[in-house]
mmCIF file as gemmi writes it, N, C-alpha and C atoms, coordinates in Angstrom:
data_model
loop_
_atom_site.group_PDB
_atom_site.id
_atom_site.type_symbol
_atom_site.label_atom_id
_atom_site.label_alt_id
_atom_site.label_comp_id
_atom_site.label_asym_id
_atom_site.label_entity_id
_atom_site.label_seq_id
_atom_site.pdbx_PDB_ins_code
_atom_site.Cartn_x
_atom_site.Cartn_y
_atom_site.Cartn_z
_atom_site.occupancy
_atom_site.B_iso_or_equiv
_atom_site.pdbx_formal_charge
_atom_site.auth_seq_id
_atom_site.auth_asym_id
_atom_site.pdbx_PDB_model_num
ATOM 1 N N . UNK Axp A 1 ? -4.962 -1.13 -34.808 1 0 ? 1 A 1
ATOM 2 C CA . UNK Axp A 1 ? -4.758 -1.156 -36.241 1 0 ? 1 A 1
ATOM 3 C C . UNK Axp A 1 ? -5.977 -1.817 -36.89 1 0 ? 1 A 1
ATOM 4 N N . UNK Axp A 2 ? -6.531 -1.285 -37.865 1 0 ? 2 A 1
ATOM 5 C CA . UNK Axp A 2 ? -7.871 -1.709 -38.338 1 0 ? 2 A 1
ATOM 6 C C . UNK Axp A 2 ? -7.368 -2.691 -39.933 1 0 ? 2 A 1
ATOM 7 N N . UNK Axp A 3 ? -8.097 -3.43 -40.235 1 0 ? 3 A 1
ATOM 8 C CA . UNK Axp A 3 ? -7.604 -4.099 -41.572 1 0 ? 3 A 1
ATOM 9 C C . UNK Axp A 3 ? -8.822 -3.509 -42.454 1 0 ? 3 A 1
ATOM 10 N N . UNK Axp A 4 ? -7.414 -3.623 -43.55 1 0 ? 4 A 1
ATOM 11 C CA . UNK Axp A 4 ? -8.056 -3.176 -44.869 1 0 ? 4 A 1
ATOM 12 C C . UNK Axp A 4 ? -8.541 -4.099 -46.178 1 0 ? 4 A 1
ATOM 13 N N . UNK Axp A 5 ? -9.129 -3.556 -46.955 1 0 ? 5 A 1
ATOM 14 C CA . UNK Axp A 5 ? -10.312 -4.691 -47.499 1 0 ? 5 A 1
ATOM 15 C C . UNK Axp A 5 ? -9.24 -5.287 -48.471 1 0 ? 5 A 1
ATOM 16 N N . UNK Axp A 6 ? -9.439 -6.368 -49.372 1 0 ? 6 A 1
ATOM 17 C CA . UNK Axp A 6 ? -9.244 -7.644 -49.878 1 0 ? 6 A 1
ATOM 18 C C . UNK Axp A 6 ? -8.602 -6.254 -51.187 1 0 ? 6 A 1
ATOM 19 N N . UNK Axp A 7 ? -9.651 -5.5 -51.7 1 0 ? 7 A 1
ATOM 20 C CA . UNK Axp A 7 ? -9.207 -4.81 -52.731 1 0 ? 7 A 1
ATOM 21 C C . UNK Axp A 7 ? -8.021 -3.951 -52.65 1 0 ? 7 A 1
ATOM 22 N N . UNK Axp A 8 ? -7.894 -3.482 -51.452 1 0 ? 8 A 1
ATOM 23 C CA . UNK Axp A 8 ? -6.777 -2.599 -51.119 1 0 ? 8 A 1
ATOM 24 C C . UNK Axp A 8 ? -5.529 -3.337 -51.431 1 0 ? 8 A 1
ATOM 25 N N . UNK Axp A 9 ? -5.608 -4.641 -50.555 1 0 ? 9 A 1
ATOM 26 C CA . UNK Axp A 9 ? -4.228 -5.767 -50.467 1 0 ? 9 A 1
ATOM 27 C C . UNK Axp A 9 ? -3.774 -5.913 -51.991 1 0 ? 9 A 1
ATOM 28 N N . UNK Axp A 10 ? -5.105 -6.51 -52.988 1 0 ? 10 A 1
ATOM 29 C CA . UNK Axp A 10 ? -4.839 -6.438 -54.059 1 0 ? 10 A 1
ATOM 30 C C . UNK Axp A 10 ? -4.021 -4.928 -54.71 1 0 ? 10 A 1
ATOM 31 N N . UNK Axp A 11 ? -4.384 -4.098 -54.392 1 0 ? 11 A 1
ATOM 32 C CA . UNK Axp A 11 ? -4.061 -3.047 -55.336 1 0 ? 11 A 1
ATOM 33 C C . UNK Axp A 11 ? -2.829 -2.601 -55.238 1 0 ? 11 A 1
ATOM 34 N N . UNK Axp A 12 ? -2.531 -3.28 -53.38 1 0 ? 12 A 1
ATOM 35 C CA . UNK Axp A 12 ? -0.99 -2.522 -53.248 1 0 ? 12 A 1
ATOM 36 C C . UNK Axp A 12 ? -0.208 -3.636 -53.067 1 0 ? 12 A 1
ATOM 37 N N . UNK Axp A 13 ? -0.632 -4.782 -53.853 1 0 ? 13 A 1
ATOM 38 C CA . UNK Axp A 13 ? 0.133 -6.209 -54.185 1 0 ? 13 A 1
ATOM 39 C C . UNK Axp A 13 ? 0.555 -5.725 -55.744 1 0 ? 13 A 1
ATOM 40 N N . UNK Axp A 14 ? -0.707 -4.719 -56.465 1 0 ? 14 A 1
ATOM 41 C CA . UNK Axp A 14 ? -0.139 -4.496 -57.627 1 0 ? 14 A 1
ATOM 42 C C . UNK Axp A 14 ? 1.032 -3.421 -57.975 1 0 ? 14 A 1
ATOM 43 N N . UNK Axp A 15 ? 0.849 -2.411 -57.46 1 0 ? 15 A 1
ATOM 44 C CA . UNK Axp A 15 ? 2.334 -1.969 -57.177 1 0 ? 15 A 1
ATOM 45 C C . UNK Axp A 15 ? 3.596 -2.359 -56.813 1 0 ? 15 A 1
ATOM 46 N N . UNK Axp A 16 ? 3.561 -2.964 -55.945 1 0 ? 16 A 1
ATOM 47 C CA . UNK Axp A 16 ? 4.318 -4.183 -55.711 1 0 ? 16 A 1
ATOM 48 C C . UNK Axp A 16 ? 5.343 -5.06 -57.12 1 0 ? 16 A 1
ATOM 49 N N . UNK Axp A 17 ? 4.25 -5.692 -58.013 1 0 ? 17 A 1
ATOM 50 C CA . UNK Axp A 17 ? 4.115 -6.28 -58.649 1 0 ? 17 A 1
ATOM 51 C C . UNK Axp A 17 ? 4.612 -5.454 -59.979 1 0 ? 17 A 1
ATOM 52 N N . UNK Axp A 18 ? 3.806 -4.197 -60.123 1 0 ? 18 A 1
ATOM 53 C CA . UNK Axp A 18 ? 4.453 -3.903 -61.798 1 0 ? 18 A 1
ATOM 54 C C . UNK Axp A 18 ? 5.28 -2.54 -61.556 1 0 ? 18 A 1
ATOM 55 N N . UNK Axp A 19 ? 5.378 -1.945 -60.229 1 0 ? 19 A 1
ATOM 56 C CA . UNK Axp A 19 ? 6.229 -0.99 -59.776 1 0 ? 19 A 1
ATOM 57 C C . UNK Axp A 19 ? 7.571 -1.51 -59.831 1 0 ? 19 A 1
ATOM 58 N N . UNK Axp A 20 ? 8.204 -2.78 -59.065 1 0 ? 20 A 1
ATOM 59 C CA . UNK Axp A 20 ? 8.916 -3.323 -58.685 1 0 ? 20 A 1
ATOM 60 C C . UNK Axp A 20 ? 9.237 -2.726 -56.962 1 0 ? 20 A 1
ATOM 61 N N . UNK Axp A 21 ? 10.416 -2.661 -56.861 1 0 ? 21 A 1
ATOM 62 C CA . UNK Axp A 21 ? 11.166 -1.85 -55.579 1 0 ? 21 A 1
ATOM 63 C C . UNK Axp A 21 ? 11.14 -0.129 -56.253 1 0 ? 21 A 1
ATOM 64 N N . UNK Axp A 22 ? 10.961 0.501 -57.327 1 0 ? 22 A 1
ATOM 65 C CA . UNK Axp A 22 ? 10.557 1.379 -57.348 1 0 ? 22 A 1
ATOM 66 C C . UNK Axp A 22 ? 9.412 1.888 -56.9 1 0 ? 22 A 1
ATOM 67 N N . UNK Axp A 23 ? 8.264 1.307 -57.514 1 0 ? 23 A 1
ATOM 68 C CA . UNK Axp A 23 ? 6.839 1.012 -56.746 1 0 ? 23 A 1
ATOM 69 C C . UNK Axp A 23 ? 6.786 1.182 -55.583 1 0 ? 23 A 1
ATOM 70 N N . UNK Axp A 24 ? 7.301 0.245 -54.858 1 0 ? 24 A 1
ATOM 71 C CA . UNK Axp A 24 ? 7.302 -0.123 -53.036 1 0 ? 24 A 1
ATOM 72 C C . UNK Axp A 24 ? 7.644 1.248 -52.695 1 0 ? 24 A 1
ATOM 73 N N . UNK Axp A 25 ? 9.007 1.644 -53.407 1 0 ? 25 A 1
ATOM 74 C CA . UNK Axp A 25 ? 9.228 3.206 -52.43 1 0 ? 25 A 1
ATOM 75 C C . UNK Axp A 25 ? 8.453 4.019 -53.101 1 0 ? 25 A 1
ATOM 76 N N . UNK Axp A 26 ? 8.265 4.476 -54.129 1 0 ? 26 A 1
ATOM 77 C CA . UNK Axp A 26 ? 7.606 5.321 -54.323 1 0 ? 26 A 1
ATOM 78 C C . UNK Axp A 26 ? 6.449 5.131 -53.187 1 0 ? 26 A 1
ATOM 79 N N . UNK Axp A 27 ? 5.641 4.475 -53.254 1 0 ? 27 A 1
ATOM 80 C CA . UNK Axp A 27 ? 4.219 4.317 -52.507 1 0 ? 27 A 1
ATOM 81 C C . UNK Axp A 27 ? 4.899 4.407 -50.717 1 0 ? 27 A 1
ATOM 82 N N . UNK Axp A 28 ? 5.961 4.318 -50.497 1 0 ? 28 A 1
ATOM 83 C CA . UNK Axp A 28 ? 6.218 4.051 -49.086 1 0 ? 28 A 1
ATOM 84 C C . UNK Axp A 28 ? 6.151 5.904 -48.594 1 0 ? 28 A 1
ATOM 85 N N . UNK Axp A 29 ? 7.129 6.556 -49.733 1 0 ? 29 A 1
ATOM 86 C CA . UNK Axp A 29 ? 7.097 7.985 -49.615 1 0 ? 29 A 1
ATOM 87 C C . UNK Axp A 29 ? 6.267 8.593 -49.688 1 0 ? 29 A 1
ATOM 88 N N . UNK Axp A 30 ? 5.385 8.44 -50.679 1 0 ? 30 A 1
ATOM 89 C CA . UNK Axp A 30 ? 3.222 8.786 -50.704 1 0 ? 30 A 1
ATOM 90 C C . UNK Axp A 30 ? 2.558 8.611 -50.139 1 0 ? 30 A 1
ATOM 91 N N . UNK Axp A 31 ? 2.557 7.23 -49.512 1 0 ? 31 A 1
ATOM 92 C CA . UNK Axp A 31 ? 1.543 6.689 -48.121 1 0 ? 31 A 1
ATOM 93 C C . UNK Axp A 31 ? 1.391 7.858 -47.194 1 0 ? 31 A 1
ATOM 94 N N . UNK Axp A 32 ? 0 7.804 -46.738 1 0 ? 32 A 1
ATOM 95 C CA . UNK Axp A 32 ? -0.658 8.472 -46.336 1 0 ? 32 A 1
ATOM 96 C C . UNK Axp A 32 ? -0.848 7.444 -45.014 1 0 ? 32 A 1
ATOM 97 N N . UNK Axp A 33 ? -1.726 7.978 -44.167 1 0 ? 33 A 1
ATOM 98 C CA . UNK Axp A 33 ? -2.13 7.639 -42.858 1 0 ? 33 A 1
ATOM 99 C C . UNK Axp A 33 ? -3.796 7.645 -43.139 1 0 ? 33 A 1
ATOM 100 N N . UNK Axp A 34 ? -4.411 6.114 -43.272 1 0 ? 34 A 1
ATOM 101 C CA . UNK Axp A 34 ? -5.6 6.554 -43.756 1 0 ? 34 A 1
ATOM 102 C C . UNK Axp A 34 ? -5.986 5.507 -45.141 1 0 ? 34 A 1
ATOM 103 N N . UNK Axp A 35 ? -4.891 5.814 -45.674 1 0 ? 35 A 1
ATOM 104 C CA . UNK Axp A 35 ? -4.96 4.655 -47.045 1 0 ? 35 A 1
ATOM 105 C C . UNK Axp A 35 ? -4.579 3.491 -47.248 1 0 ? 35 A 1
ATOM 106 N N . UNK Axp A 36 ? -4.439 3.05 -46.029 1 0 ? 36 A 1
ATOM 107 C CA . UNK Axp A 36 ? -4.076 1.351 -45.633 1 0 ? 36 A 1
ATOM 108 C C . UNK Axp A 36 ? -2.705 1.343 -45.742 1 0 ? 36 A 1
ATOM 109 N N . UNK Axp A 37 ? -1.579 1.98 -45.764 1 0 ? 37 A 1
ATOM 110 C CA . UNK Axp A 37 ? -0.566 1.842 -45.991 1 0 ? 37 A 1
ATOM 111 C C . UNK Axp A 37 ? 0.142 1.528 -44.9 1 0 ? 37 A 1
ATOM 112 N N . UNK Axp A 38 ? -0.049 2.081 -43.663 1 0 ? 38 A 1
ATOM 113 C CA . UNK Axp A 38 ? 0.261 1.412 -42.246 1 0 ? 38 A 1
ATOM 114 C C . UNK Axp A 38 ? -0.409 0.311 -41.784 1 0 ? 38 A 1
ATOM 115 N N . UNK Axp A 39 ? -1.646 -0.42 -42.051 1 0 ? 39 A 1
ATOM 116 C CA . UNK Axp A 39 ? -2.447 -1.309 -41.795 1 0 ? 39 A 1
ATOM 117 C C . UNK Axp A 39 ? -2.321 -2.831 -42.83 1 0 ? 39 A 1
ATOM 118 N N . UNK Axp A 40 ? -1.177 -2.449 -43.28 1 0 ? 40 A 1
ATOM 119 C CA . UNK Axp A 40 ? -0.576 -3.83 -44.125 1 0 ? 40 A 1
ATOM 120 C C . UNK Axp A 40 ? -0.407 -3.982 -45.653 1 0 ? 40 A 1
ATOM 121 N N . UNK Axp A 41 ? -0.775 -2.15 -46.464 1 0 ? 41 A 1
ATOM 122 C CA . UNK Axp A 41 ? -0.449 -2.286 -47.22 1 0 ? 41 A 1
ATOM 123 C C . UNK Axp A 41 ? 1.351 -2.315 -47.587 1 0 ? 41 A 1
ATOM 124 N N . UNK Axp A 42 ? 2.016 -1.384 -46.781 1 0 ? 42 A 1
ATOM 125 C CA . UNK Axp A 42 ? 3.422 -2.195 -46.933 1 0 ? 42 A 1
ATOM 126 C C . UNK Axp A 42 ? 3.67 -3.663 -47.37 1 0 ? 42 A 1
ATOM 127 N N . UNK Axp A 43 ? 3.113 -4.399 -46.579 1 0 ? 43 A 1
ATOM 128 C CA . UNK Axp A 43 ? 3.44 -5.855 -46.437 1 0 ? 43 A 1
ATOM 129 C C . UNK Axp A 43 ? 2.959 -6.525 -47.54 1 0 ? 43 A 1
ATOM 130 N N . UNK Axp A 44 ? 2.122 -6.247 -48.853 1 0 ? 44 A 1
ATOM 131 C CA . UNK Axp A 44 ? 1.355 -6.341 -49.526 1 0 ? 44 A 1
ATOM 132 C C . UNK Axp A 44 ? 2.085 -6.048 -51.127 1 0 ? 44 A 1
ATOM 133 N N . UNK Axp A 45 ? 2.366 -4.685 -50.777 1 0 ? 45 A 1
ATOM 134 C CA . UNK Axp A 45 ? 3.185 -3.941 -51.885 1 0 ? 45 A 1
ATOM 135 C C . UNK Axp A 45 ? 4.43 -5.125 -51.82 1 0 ? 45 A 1
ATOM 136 N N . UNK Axp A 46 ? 5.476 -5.402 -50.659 1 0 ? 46 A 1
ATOM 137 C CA . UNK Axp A 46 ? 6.394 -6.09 -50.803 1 0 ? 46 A 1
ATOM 138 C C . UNK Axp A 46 ? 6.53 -7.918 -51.094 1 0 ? 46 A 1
ATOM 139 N N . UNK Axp A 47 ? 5.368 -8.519 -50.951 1 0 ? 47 A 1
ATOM 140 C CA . UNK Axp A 47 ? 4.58 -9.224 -51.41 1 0 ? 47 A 1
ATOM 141 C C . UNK Axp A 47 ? 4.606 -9.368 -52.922 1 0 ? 47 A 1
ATOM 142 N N . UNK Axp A 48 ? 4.329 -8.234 -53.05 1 0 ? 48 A 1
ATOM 143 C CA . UNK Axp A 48 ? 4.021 -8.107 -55.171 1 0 ? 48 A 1
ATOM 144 C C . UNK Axp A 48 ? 5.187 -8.574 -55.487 1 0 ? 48 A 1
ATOM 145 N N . UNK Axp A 49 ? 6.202 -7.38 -54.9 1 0 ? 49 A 1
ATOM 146 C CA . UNK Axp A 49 ? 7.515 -7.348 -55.662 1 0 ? 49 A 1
ATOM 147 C C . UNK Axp A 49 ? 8.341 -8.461 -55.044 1 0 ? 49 A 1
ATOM 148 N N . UNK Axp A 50 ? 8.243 -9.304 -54.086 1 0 ? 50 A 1
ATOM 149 C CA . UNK Axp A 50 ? 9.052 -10.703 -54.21 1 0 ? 50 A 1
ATOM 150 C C . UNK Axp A 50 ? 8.433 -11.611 -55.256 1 0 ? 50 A 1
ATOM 151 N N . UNK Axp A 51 ? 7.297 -11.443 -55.13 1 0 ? 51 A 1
ATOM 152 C CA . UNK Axp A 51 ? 6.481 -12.175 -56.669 1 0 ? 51 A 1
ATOM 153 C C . UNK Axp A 51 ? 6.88 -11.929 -57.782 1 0 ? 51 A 1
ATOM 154 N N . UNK Axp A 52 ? 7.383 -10.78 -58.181 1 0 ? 52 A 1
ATOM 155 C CA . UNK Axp A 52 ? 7.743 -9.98 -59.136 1 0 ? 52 A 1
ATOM 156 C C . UNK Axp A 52 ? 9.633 -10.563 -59.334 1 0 ? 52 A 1
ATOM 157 N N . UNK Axp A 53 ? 10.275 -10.73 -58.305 1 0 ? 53 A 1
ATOM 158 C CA . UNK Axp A 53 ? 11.712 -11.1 -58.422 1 0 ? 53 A 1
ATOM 159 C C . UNK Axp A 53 ? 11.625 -12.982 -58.556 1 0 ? 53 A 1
ATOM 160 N N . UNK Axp A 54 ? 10.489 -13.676 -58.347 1 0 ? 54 A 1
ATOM 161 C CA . UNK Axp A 54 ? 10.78 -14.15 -58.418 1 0 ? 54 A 1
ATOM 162 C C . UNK Axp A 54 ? 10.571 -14.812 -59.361 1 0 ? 54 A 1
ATOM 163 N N . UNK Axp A 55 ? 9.716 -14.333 -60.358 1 0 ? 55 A 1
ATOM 164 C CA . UNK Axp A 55 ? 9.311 -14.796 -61.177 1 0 ? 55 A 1
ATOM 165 C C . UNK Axp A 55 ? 10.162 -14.107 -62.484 1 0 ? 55 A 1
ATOM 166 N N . UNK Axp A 56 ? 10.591 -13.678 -62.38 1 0 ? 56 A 1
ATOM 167 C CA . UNK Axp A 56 ? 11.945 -12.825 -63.063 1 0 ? 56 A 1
ATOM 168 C C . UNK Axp A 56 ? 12.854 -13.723 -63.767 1 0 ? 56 A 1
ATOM 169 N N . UNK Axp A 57 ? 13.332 -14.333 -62.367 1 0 ? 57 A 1
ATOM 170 C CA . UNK Axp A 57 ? 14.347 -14.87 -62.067 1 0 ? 57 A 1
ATOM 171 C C . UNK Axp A 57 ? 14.014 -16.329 -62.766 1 0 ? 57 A 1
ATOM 172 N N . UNK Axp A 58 ? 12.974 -16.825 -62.616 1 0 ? 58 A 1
ATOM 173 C CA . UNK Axp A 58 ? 12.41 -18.504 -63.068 1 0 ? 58 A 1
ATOM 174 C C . UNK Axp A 58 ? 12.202 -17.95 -64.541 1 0 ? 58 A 1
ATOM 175 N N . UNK Axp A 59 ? 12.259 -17.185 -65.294 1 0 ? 59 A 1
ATOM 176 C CA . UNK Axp A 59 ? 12.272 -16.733 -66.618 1 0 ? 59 A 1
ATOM 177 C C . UNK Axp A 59 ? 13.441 -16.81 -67.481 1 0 ? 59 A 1
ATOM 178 N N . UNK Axp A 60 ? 14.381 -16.092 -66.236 1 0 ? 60 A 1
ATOM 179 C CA . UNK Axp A 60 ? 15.654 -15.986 -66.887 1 0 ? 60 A 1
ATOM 180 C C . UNK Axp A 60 ? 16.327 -16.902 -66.908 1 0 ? 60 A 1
ATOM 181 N N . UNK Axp A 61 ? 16.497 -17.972 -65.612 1 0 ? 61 A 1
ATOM 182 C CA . UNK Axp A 61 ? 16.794 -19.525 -65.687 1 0 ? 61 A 1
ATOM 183 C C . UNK Axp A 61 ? 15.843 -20.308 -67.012 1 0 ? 61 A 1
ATOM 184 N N . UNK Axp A 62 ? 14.85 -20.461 -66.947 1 0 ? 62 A 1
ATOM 185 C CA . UNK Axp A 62 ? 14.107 -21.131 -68.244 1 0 ? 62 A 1
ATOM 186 C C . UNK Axp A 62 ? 14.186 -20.667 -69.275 1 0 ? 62 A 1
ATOM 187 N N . UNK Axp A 63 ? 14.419 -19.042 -69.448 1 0 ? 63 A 1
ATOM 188 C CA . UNK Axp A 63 ? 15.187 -18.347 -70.942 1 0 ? 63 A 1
ATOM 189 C C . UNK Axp A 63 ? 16.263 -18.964 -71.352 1 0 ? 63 A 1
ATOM 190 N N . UNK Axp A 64 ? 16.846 -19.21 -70.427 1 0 ? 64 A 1
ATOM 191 C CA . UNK Axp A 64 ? 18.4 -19.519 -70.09 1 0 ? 64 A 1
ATOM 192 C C . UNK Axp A 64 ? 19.019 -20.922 -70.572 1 0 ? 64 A 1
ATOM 193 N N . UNK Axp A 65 ? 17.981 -21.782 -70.174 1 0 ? 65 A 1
ATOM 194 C CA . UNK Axp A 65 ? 18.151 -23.384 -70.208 1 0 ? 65 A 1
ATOM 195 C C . UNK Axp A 65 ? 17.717 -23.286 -71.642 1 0 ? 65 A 1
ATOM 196 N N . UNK Axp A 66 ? 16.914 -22.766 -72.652 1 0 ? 66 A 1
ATOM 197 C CA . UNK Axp A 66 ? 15.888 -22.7 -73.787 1 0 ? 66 A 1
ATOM 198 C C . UNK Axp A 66 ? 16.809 -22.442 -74.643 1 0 ? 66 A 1
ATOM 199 N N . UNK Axp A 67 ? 17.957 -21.44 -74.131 1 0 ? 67 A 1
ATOM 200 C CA . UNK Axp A 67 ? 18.81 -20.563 -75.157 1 0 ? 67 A 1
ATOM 201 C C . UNK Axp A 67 ? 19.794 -21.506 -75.412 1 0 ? 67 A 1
ATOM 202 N N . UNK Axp A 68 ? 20.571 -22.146 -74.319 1 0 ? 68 A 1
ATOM 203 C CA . UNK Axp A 68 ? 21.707 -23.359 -74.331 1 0 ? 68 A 1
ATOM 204 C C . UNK Axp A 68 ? 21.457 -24.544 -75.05 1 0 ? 68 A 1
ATOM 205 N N . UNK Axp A 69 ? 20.472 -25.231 -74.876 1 0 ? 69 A 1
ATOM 206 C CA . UNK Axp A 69 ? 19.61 -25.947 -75.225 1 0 ? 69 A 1
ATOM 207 C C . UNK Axp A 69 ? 19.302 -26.127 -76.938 1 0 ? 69 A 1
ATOM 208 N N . UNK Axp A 70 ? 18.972 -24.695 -77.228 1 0 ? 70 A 1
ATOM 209 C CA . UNK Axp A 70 ? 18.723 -24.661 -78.733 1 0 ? 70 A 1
ATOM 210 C C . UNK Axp A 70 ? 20.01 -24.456 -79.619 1 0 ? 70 A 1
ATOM 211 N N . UNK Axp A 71 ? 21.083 -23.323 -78.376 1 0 ? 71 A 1
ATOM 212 C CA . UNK Axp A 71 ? 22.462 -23.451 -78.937 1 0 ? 71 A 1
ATOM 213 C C . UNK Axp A 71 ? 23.344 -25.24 -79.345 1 0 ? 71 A 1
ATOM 214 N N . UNK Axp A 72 ? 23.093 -26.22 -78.537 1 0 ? 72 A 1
ATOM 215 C CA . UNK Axp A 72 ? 23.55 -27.414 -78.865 1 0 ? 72 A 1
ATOM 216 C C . UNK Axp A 72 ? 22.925 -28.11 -79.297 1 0 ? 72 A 1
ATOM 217 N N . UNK Axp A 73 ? 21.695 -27.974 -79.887 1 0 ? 73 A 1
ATOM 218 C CA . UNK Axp A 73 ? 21.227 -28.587 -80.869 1 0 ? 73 A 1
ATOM 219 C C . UNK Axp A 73 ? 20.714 -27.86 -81.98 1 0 ? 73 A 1
């Protein structure tokens, strides 16, 4: 298995990232043999999108606390 460059990781961290789990599959069903997608862009793409849930999630808790917060006072 050969590794793929820094830009690749990035690019299929960005799918990942603004695809969500749509992204990931879409690109899982497209991947090619050749385009880093067996050589760790999977791991990369899914990468994004835990980044992507988790930062979601620390939004909606801090939306959350902001909204209660302003409701009692």
């Amino acid at each position: 298995m050969r590794e793929i460059s820094g830009l690749a990781k990035f690019g299929y961290f960005c799918v990942g990232l603004f695809g969500g789990l749509f992204g990931v599959l879409a690109a899982w069903f497209m991947g090619k043999d050749g385009w880093g997608w067996s050589e760790g862009g999977k791991l990369f793409a899914w990468f994004g999108c835990l980044f992507w849930l988790i930062v979601w999630v620390i939004m909606v808790v801090t939306g959350g606390i902001a909204t209660f917060l302003a409701f009692l006072f």
